[in-house]
N, C-alpha and C positions, 0 to 999 in steps of 0.2 A: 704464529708468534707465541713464543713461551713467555706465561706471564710470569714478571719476577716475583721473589719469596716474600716481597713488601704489598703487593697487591691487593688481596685479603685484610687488610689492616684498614681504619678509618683514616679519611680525611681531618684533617685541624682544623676549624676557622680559629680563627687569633683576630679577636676585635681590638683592636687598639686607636678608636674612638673616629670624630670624624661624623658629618653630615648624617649619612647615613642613620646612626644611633640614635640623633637630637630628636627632642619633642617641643611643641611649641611652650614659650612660658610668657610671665607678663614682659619679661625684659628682651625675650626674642628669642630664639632657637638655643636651645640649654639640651647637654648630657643628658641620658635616662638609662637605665637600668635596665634587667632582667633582657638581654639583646637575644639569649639562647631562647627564651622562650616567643618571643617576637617573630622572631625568622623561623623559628618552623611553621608558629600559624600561619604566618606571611605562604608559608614554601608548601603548606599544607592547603591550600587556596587553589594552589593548580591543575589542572586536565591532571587526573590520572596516568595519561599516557607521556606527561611532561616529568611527575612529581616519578612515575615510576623508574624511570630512567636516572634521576640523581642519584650521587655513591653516600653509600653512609658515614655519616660525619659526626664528630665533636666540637663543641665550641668553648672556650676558654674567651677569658678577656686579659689583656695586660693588667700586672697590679697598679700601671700609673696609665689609663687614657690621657692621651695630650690631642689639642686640637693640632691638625696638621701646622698650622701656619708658625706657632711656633717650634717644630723640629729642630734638633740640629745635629749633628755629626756624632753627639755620642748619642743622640735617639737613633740613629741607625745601628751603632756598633751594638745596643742594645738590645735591637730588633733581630738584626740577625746573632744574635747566640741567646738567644731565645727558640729561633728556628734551628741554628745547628742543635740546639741542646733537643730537641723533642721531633725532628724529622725521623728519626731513626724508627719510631716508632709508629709511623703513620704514612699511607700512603701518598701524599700531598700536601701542601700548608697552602690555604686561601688566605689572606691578609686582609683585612679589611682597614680602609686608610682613610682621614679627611682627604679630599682631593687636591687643596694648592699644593702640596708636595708631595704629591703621592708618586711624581712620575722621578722625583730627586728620588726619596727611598727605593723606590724600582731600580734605580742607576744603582746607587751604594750597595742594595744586598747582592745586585749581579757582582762585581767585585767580590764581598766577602765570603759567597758562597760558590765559590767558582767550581766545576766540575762538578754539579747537580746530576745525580742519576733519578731524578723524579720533579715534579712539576710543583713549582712555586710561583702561585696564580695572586695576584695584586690586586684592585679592585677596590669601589666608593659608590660614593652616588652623588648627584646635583642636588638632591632631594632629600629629608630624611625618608624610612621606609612606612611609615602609615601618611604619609603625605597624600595627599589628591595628587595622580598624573608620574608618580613617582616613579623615578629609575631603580631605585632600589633592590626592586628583589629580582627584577631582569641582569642587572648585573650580577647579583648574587648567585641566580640560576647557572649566569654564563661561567663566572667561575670556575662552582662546581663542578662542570659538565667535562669544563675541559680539563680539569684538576685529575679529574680521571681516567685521562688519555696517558699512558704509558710512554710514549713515542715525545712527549713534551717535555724538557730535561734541563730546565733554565727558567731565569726570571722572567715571567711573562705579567701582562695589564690586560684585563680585560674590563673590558666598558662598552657602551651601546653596540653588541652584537658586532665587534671585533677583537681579536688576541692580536696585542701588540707586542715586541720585544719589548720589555721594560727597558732596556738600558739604551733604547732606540726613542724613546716615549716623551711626549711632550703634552701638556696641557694646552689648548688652544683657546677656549670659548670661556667664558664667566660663567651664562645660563644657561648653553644650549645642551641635550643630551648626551649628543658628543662629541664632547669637552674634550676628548684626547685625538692625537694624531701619531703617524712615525713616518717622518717629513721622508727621509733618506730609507728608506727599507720597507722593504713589501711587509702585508701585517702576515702576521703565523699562520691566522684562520679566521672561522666568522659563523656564526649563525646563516643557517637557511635551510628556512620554516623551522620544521623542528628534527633539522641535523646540526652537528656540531663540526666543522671540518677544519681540521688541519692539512694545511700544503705541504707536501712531502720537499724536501729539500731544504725548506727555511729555517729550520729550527734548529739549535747548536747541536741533538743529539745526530746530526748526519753530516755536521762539520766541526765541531773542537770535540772529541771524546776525551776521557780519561776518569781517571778516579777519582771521587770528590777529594778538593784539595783545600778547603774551606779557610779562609785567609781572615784574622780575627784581631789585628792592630790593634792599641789601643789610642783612639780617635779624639778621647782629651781633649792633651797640649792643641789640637786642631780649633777644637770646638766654639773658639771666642777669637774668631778673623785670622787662624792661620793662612788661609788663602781669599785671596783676593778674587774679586769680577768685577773687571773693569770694561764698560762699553768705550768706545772712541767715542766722539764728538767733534764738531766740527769748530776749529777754535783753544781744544783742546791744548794746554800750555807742560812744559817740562818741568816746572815746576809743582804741578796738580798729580804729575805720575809718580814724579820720586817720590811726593808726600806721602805715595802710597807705597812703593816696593823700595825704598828706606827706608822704613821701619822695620825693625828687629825682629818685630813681632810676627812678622810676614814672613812665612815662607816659598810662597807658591801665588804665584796668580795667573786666571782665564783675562787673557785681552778678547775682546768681540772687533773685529776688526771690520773694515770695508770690501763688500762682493767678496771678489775671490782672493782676498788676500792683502789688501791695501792698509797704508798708514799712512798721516801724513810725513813728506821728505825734509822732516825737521833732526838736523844733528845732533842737537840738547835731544830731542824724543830719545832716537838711536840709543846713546848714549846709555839714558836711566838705563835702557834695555838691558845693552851689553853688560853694563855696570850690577846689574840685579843678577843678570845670568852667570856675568863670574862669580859674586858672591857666592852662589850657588843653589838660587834662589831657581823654583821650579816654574819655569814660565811660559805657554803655550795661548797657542791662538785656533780660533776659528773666525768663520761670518756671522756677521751679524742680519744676512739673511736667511731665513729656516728651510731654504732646498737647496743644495750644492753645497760642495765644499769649498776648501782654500786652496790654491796652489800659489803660494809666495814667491814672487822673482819672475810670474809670467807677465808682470808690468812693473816698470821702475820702480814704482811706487812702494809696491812690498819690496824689496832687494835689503831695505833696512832691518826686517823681519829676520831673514836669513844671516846679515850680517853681526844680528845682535845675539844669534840663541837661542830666539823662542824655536817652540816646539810646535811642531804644524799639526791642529788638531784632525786634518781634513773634514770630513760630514759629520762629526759628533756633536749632538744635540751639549745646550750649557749644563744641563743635568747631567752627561753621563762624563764631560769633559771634567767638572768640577768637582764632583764626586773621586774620579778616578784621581784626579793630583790629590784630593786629599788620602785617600786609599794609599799612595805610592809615597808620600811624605812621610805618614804614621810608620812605616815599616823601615827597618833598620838596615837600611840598602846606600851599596854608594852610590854617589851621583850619576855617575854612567849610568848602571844599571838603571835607576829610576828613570834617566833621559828615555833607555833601552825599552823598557816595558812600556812607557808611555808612549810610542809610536808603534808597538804590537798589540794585534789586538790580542783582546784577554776570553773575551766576554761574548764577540759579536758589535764591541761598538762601533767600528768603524772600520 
């Protein structure tokens, strides 16, 4: 295998804040400083035969850390052309992220960065990194390791000693180490002992190729409830939905629907639907349980689904479903089209 002409070049960590970094304070886990010099001692701490193996890296930090929790749509569009602007220059970008959203930002920068010819590794911790018992720098390690696999060519998550599709990724646990999952889709790779392995076939560089084609909206007019996520409930009334996709403001919403597809068989529901759908308002559904997909109209129940417009998300986890309508809304596309790209995959998500 010929290495490409980027190979030679460092890695980026990009700290952009997040457990991880925290130290303890009297009011409770608070931001800290100096993260480049932390992580090496931290990475400087390991077997030789571990430390010798990682690629040589640079570390930056964003000029604004934000704690994950509050993100929102234009901290992504931020996040990645921050990466488009300094990839070129580097063999890989490791991301270091708080973790409640870390598996949302994995969705959005797949979207924005679509046709990656090198590996953009994601990655946190439960723990901050001098913590007793910490995740930290074994995520950090896993990262790295895999940041320097050439064959990896897309948004990936790595956390307790597995690579996940980012845009397949989901957060599962509060406290446990690992916290993430990818309910629908085999993981990329994994730790064992101390190899790094990647599964030949999983990964988008041996099923969507092309040329980085980096997609860069701007994610704004989004950012304050242009789309919606709505779960169903049971009880749920026609008048609780329109209050939602009536509004002006709203351009798009994820329904979370029942099993493989279900709603209740209420007229007035139907209705808003349709009514939101003609508008032109972007509106897709998944389950609301996290293994399988939807297929609407294989019982009565959903028929109103298909009747109304929405857009069938099949196995898309709600991060990479909601992520993508906000993605396909910001962009200056007719509606067809937007319907069209939201039922192909882009990414791997579905």
């Amino acid at each position: 295998m010929i290495a490409p002409p980027f190979a030679n070049r460092p890695v980026l960590v990009l700290y952009t804040g997040g457990t991880l970094g925290m130290i303890p304070s009297a009011l409770g886990l608070a931001p800290a400083g100096d993260i480049e010099a932390r992580i090496r001692r931290k990475l400087d701490g390991l077997p030789p035969s571990r430390r010798n193996r990682l690629p040589e890296f640079v570390v930056e930090t964003v000029s604004e850390p934000i704690d994950s929790s509050a993100v929102t749509p234009h901290d992504w569009q931020r996040l990645a052309a921050i990466i488009a602007d300094k990839i070129a220059s580097h063999a890989a970008i490791v991301v270091l992220h708080g973790t409640d959203t870390l598996a949302w930002s994995a969705s959005s920068l797949a979207y924005q960065l679509q046709g990656l010819d090198r590996p953009v590794v994601i990655t946190g911790a439960m723990y901050p990194l001098e913590a007793e018992g910490s995740d930290a720098l074994d995520n950090i390690e896993l990262a790295l390791r895999f940041a320097a696999r050439e064959e990896l060519q897309e948004v990936a998550l790595a956390f307790s000693g597995r690579l996940l599709r980012g845009v397949r990724s989901r957060k599962i646990h509060t406290e446990a180490h690992d916290a993430f999952a990818s309910p629908n889709y085999p993981i990329l790779g994994e730790r064992v002992g101390e190899d790094f392995v990647i599964y030949p076939g999983r990964c988008l560089e041996t099923q969507q190729r092309g040329a980085p084609r980096f997609e860069s909206p701007d994610y704004s007019p989004l950012a304050r409830g242009g789309v919606a996520r709505i779960a169903l409930w049971p009880g749920l009334q026609a008048w609780q939905l329109e209050a939602w996709l009536g509004d002006a403001r709203v351009r798009g919403a994820l329904l979370e629907v029942w099993g493989g597809g279900n709603i209740p068989p209420d007229p007035q529901l139907i209705e808003v639907l349709a009514m939101a759908s003609g508008e032109g308002k972007l509106i897709a559904a998944i389950s609301q349980c996290p293994f399988g997909g939807i297929a609407p109209g294989q019982y009565a129940a959903g028929q109103g689904l298909l009747q109304a417009g929405v857009l069938v998300g099949d196995a898309m986890t709600p991060e990479a479903a909601m992520t993508k309508l906000v993605h396909l809304l910001a962009q200056p596309l007719e509606e067809q089209e937007r319907r069209r790209r939201f039922l192909t995959p882009l990414v791997g998500e579905r």
